[in-house]
C-alpha positions as CSV (number, residue, x, y, z in Angstrom):
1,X,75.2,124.5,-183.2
2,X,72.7,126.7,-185.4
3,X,70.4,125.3,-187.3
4,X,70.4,126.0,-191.2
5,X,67.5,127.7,-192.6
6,X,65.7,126.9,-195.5
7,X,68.3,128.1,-199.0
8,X,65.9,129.9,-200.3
9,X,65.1,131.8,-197.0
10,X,67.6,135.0,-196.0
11,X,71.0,133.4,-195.2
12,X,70.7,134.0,-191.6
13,X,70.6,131.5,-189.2
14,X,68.0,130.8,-187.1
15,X,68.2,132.0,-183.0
16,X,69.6,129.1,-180.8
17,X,67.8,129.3,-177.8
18,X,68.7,128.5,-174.4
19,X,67.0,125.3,-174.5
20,X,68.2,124.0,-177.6
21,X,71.6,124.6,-176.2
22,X,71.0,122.8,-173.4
23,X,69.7,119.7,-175.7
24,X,72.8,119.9,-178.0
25,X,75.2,120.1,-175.1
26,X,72.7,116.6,-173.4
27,X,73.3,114.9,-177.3
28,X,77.1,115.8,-177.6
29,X,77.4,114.5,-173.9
30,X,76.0,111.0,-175.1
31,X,78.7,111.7,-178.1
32,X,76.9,113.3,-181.3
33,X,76.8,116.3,-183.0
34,X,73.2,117.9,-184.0
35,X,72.0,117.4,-187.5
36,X,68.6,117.4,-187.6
37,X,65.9,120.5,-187.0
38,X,64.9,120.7,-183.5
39,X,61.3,122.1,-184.1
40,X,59.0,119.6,-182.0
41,X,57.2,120.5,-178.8
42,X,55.7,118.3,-176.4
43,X,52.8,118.3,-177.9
44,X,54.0,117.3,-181.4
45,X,56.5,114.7,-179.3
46,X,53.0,113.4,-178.4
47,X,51.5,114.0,-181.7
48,X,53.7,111.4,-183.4
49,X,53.4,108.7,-181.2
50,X,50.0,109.4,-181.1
51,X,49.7,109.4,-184.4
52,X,51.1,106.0,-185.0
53,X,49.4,104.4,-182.3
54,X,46.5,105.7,-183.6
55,X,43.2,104.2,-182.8
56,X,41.3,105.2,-185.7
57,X,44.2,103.0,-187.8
58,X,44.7,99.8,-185.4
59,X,41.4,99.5,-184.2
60,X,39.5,100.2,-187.2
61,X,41.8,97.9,-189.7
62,X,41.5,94.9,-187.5
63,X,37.9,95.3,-185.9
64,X,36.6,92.8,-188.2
65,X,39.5,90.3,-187.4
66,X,39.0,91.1,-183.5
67,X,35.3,90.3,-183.8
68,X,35.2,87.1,-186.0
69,X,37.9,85.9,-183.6
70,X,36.8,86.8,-180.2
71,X,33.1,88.4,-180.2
72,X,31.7,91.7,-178.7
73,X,33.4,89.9,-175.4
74,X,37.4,89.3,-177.5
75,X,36.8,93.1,-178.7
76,X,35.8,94.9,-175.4
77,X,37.8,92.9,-172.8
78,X,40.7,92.5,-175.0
79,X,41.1,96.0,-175.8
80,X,40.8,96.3,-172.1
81,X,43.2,93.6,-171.1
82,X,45.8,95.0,-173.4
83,X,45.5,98.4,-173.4
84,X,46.5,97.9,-169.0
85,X,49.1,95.3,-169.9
86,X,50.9,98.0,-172.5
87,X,51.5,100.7,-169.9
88,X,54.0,98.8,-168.3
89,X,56.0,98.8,-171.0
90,X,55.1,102.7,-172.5
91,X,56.7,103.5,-168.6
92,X,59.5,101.1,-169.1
93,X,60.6,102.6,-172.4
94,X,59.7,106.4,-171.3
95,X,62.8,106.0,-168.2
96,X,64.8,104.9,-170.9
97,X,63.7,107.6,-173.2
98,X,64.5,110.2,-170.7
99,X,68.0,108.9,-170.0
100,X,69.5,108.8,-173.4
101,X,67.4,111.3,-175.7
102,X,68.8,110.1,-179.2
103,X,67.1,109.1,-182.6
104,X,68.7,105.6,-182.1
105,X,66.5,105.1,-179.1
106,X,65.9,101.1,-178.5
107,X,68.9,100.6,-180.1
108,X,71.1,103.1,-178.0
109,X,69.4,102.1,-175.0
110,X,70.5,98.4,-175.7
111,X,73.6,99.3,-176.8
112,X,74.8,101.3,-173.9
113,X,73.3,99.3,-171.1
114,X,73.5,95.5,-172.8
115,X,76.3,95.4,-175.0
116,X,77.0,95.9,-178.7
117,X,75.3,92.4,-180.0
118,X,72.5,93.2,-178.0
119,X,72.2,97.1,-179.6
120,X,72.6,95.5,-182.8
121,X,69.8,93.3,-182.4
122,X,67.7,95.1,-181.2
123,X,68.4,97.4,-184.0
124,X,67.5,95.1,-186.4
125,X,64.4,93.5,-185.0
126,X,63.3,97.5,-184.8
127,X,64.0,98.2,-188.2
128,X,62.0,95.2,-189.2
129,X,58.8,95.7,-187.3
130,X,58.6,99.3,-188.3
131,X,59.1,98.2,-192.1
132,X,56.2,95.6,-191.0
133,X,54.1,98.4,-188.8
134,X,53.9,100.9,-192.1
135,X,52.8,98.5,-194.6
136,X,50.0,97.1,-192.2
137,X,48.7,101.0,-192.0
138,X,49.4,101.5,-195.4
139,X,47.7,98.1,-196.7
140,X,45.1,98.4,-194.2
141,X,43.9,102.2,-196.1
142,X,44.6,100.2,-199.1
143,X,41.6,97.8,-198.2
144,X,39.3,100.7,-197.8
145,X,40.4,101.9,-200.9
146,X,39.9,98.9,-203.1
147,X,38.1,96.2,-200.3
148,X,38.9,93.2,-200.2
149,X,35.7,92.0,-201.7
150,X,36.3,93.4,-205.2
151,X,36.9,91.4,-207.7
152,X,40.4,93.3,-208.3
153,X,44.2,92.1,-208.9
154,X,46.8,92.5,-206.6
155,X,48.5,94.1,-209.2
156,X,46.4,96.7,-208.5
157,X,46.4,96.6,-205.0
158,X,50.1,97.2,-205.3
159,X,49.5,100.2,-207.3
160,X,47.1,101.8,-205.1
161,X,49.5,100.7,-201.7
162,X,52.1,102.2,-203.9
163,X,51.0,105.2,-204.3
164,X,50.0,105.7,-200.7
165,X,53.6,105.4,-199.8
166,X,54.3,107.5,-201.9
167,X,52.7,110.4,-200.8
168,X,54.4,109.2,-197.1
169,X,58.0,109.0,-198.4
170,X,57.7,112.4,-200.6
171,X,56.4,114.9,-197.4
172,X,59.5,112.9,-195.6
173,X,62.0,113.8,-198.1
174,X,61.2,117.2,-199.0
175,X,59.0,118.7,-196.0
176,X,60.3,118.4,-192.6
177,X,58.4,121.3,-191.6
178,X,55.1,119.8,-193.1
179,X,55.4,116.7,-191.7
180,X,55.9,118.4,-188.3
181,X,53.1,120.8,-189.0
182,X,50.7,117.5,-190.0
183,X,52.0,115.5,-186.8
184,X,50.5,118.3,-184.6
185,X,47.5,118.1,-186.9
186,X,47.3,114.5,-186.4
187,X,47.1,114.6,-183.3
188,X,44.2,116.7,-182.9
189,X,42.5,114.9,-186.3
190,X,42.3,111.9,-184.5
191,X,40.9,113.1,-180.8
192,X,37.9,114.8,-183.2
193,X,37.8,111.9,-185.0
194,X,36.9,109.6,-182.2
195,X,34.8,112.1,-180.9
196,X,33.2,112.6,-184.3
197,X,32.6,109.1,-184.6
198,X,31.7,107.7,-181.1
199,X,28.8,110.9,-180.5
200,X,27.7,109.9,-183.3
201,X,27.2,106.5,-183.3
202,X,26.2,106.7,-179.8
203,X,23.5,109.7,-180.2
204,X,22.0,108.6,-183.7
205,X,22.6,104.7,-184.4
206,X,20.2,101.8,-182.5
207,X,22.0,100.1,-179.7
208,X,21.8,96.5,-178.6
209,X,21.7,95.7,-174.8
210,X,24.5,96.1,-172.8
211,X,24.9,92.4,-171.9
212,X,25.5,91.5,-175.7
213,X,28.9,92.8,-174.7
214,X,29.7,89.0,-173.6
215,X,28.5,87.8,-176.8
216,X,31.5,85.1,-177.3
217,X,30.3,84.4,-180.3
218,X,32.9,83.2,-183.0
219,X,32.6,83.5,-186.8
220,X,32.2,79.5,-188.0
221,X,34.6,80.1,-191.1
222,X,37.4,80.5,-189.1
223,X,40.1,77.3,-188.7
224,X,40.8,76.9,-185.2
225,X,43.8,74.4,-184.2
226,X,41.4,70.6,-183.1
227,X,40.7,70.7,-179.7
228,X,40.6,74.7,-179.7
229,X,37.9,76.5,-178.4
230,X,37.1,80.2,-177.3
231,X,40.0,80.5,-174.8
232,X,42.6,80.4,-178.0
233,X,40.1,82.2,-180.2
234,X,40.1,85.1,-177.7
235,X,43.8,85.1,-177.4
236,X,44.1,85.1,-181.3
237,X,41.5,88.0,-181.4
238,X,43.8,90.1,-178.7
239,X,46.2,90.9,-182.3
240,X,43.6,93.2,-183.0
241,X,44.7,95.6,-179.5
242,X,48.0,94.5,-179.6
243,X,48.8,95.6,-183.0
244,X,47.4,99.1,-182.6
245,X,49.4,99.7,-179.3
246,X,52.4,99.5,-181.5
247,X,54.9,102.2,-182.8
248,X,54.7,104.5,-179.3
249,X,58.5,104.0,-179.4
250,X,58.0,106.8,-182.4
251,X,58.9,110.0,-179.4
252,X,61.9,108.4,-179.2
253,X,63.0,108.2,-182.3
254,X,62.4,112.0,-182.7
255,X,64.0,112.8,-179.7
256,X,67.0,114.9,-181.4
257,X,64.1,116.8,-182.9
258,X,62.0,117.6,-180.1
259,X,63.0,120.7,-177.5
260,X,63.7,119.1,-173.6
261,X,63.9,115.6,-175.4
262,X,64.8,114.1,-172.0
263,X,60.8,115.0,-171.0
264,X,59.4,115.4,-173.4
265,X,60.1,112.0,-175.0
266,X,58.7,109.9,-172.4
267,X,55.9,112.2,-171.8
268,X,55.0,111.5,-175.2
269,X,55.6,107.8,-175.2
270,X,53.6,107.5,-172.0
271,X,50.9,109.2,-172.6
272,X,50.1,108.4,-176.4
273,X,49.7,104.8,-175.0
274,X,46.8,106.6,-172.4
275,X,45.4,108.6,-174.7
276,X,44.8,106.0,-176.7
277,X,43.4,103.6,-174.8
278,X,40.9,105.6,-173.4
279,X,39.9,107.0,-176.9
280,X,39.9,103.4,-178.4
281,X,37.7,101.8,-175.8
282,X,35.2,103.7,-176.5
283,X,35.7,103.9,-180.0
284,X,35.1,100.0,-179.7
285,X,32.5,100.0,-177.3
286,X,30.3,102.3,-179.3
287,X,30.7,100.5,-182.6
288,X,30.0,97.1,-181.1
289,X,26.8,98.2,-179.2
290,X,25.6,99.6,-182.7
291,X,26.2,96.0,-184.3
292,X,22.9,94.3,-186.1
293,X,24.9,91.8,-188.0
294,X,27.9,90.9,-186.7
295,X,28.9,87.9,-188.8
296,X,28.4,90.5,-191.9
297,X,30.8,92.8,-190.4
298,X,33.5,89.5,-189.1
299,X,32.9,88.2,-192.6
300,X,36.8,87.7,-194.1
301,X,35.7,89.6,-197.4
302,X,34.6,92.6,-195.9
303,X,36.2,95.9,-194.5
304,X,34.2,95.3,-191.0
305,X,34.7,98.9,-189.7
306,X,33.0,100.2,-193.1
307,X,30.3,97.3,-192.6
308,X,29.4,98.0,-189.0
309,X,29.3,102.0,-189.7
310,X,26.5,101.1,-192.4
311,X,24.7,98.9,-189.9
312,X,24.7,101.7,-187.4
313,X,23.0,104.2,-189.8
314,X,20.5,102.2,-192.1
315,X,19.3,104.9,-194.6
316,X,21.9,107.2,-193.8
317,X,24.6,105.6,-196.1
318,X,26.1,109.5,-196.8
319,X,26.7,109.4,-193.0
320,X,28.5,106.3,-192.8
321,X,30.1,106.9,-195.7
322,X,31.7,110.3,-193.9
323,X,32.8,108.8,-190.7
324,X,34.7,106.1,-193.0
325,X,36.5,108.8,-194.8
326,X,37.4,110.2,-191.5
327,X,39.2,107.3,-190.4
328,X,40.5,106.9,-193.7
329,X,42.0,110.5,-193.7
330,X,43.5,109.2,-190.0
331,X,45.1,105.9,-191.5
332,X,46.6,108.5,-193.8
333,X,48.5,110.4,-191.0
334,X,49.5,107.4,-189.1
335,X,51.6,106.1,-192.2
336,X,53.1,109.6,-192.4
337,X,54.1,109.6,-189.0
338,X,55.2,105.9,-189.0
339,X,57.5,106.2,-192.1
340,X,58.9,109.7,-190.0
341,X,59.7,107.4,-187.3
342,X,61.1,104.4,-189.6
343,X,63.6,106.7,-191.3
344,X,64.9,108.1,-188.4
345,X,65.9,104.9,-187.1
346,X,67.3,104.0,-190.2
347,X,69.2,106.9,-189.7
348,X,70.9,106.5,-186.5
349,X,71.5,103.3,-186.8
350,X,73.5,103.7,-190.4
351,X,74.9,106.5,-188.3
352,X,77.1,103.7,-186.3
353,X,77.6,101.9,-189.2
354,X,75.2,99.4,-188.6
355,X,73.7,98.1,-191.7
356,X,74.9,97.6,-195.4
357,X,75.2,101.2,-197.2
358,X,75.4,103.1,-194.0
359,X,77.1,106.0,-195.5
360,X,74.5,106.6,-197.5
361,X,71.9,106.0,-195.0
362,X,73.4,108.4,-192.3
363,X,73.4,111.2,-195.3
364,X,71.4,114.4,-194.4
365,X,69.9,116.3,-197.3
366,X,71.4,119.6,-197.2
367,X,68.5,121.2,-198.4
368,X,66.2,119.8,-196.8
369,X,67.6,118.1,-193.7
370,X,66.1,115.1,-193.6
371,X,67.7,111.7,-193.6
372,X,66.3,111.5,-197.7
373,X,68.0,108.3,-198.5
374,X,66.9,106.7,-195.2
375,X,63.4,108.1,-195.7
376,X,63.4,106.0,-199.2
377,X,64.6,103.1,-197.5
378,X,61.6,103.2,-195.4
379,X,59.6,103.3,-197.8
380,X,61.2,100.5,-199.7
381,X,60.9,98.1,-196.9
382,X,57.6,98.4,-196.2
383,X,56.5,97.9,-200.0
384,X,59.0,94.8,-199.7
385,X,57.2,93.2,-196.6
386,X,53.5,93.4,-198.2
387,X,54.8,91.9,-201.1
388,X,56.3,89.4,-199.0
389,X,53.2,88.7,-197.2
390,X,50.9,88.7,-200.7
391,X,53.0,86.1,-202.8
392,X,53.4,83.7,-199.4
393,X,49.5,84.0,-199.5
394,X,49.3,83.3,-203.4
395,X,51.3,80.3,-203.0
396,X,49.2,79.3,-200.5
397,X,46.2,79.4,-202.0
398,X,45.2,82.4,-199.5
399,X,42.3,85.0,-200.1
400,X,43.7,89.1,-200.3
401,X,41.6,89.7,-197.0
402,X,44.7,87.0,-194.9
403,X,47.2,90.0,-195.9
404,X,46.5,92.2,-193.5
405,X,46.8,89.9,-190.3
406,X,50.1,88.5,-191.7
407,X,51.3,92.1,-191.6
408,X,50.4,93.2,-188.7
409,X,51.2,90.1,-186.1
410,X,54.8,90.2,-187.9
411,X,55.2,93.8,-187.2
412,X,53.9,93.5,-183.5
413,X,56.5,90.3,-182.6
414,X,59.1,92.2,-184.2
415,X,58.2,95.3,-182.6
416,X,57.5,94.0,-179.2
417,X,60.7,92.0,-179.0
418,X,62.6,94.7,-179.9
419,X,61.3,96.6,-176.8
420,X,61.9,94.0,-174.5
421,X,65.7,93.7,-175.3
422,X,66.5,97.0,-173.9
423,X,64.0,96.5,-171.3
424,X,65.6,93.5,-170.1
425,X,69.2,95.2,-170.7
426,X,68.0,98.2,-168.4
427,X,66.2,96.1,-165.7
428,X,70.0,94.2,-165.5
429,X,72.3,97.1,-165.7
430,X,70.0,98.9,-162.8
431,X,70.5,95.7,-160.9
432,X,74.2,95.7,-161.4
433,X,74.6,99.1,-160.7
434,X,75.8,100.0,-164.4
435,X,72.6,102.4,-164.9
436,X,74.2,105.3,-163.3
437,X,72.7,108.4,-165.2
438,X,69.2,108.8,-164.7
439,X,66.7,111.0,-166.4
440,X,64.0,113.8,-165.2
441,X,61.6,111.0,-165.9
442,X,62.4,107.7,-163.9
443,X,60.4,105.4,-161.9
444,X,62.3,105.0,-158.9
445,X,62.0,102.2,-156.5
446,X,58.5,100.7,-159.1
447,X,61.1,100.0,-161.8
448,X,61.9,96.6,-160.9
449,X,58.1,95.6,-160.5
450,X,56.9,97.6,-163.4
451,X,59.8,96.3,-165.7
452,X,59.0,92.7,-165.0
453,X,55.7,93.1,-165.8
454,X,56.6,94.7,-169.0
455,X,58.8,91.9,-170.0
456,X,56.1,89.1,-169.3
457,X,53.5,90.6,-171.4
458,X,56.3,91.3,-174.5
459,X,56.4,87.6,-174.2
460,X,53.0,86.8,-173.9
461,X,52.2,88.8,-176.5
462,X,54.9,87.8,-178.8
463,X,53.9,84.2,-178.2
464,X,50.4,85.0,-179.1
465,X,50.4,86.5,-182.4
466,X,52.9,83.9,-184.0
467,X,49.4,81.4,-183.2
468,X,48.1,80.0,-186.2
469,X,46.4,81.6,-188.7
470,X,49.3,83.3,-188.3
471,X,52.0,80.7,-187.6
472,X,53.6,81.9,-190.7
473,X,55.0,84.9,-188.5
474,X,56.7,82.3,-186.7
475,X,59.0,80.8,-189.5
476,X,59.4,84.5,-190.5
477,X,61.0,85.3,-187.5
478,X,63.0,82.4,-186.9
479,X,64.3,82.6,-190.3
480,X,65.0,86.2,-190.1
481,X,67.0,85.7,-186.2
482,X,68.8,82.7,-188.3
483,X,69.9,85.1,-190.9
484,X,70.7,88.0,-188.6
485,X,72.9,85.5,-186.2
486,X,75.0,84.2,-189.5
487,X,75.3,87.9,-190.7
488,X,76.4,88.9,-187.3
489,X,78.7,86.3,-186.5
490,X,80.7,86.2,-190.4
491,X,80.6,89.9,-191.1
492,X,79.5,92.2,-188.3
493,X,81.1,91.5,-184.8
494,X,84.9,92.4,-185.5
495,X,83.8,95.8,-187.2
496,X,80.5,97.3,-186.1
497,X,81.4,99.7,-183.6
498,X,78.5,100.7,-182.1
499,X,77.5,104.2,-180.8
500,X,80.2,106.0,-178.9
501,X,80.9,105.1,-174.9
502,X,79.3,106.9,-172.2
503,X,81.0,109.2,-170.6
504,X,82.2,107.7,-167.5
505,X,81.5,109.1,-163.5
């Protein structure tokens, strides 16, 4: 079908190329009609996966917690350790990806291959941890806007975190074409940002030796479990990778607006995770060997990244002062891109009538085409979960600076788990023989192996950041499956429908 034009443009409709023919013809045969504007590329597939991965967000939010954890040793061999444990899964997910190119994505996938209950689930557990994934960008730039240091209300803090969603949810709502345009910009903002940043830290700042890399050093105000030592410390500290290889499931979720989806997607989830993880280590490995003071920069009250850039260049506070804007400008795109992602989810899954209001959530602006009300919703949530995770620590007696690592370990269980289900679902169904239609991009006879891996780092990982400090995330999450299984089982199961059946043969 043609896609409409912008009303103010000429009312003609734009050309339907062969391609996009093809792709409407791959999303009808997988039963659903195309609504939204195909304009991505596989590059700005990539870009937005990319984007929310995005090193200069995850690595620089949570470098303080990583190092007061785990020292140089937790920050450079977990980012390591992680970084090859995620790949698994980025290849796990990108065979499903090219198989059923659809904005539902996990939940599809689950749907289709493990059963509605499971597709609802896994819907859910999605729509939680990307809630959960934007507010830990978004609170994280709030921390560099007003650190946790100053003396300043959370009332304010709200404002501020606010407002930064703001800016997210209006270029969602109004302009698609923006936000496409800025995911393509992201992508690049953030490979010269890391390059920006590690030349030069690495050509201008002082550098320790190389062997102060297995510093294991950890910060003494931390409360470690009795009996703990480094071994649980550095397992705690691994949240810091772990949360910034989160969100990759983003090409995905723009798969119905990306040309040769069934490629493109996984390309895009595959090799954002890469990317990454070669950009990050040695964003990390270059900030770390510039360290002087590194129980200044693990201190709970600081932002560390900001801390260690002033370290690096002492009497050149303008220059630190820069590369901190530049990775404040990327924290800005990730939370664009992440909300993009969060809404579209939103979107296909109202689309089944998944969730409460899913007529209005499966709405698609005329005007603008974009899934506005969802886009809201995405917005909502995210405010929603870093209040949540602010008044829990108020009760508690908790400083500001425990927000952020509340967030983010709820987002990456939720997240994680969430990937796993479908996993799992695919690994059986392939086994079974019930995975008959396989994409361009498919792992062949490694599938079993690699998805097995996969699945025993989701749980590793999942176990790991629910460890106190953050056993809070725990209760969340048993609370949250406790209320999902009682909504499931007293108003759900006899009408959700699920997406459509495969085609059959």
């Amino acid at each position: 079908m043609s896609r409409k034009s912008d009303p103010t443009a000429p009312d003609e409709p734009a050309p339907v190329t062969e391609q996009d023919a093809h792709d409407a013809a791959e999303l009808a045969h997988l039963g659903y009609a195309q609504q939204l504007l195909r304009e991505l590329g596989g590059f700005g597939n990539f870009a937005v996966s990319f984007s929310v991965i995005s090193v200069l967000t995850g690595a620089v939010s949570l470098y303080g917690y990583g190092l007061r954890y785990g020292g140089p040793f937790g920050v450079i061999v977990g980012w390591a350790l992680v970084a090859t444990l995620t790949l698994p899964v980025a290849a796990s997910l990108a065979q499903l990806a090219s198989s059923f190119p659809t904005a539902g994505a996990l939940y599809h996938w689950s749907s289709w291959l493990g059963g509605r209950g499971t597709g609802w689930l896994t819907a859910w557990l999605n729509l939680l941890g990307q809630f959960a994934i934007t507010a830990g960008i978004d609170w994280g730039l709030t921390e560099f806007l007003v650190p946790p240091s100053w003396a300043a209300s959370a009332g304010l803090r709200l404002v501020v975190y606010a407002a930064v969603l703001g800016t997210h949810a209006v270029l969602n709502h109004v302009g698609i074409r923006t936000v496409n345009l800025l995911a393509w910009v992201s992508a690049w903002y953030h490979v010269v940002g890391v390059a920006l940043v590690v030349g030069t830290v690495a050509l201008l700042a002082p550098h320790r030796p190389v062997d102060f890399l297995l510093d294991r050093t950890v910060d003494a105000s931390v409360a470690l479990p009795p009996g703990a030592g480094y071994g649980y410390a550095f397992l705690v500290s691994l949240l810091m990778a772990g949360w910034t290889f989160t969100g990759y499931d983003a090409s995905a979720h723009v798969s119905e607006e990306t040309h040769d989806a069934a490629r493109s997607a996984p390309r895009g989830i595959f090799l954002s995770v890469l990317v990454s993880a070669v950009c990050g280590g040695l964003l990390v490995l270059a900030v770390t060997l510039s360290l002087r003071e590194p129980a200044r920069v693990a201190d709970p009250a600081a932002v560390g990244f900001a801390v260690a850039l002033d370290q690096a260049f002492p009497g050149r506070a303008w220059l630190a002062r820069a590369l901190t804007w530049l990775a404040m400008g990327a924290m800005w795109f990730c939370g664009l891109a992440s909300l993009t992602s969060n809404s579209r989810m939103i979107f296909a899954f109202a689309r089944d009538g998944g969730m409460p209001l899913s007529a209005r959530f499966a709405r698609v602006s005329q005007r603008y085409q974009t899934p506005a009300d969802a886009v809201w919703l995405s917005a909502g949530g995210a405010f929603g979960v870093a209040f949540l995770c602010l008044g829990y620590g108020a009760l508690g007696g908790e400083a500001v600076a425990d927000v952020l690592g509340r967030i983010t370990a709820a987002s990456t269980v939720w997240l994680y788990l969430s990937y796993g289900l479908p996993i799992a679902a695919g690994l059986w169904a392939r086994r079974g023989g019930r995975w008959r239609e396989r994409g361009p991009w498919d792992l062949g006879r490694a599938s079993h192996g690699v998805n097995l891996i996969a699945l025993a780092w989701i749980a590793t990982l999942s176990v790991i950041s629910s460890l106190p400090p953050n056993g809070f995330v725990a209760w969340l999450l048993a609370v949250a499956l406790l209320g999902l299984g009682l909504y499931w089982w007293l108003a759900v199961r006899h009408r959700f429908r699920g997406p459509p059946e495969l085609p059959r043969g």
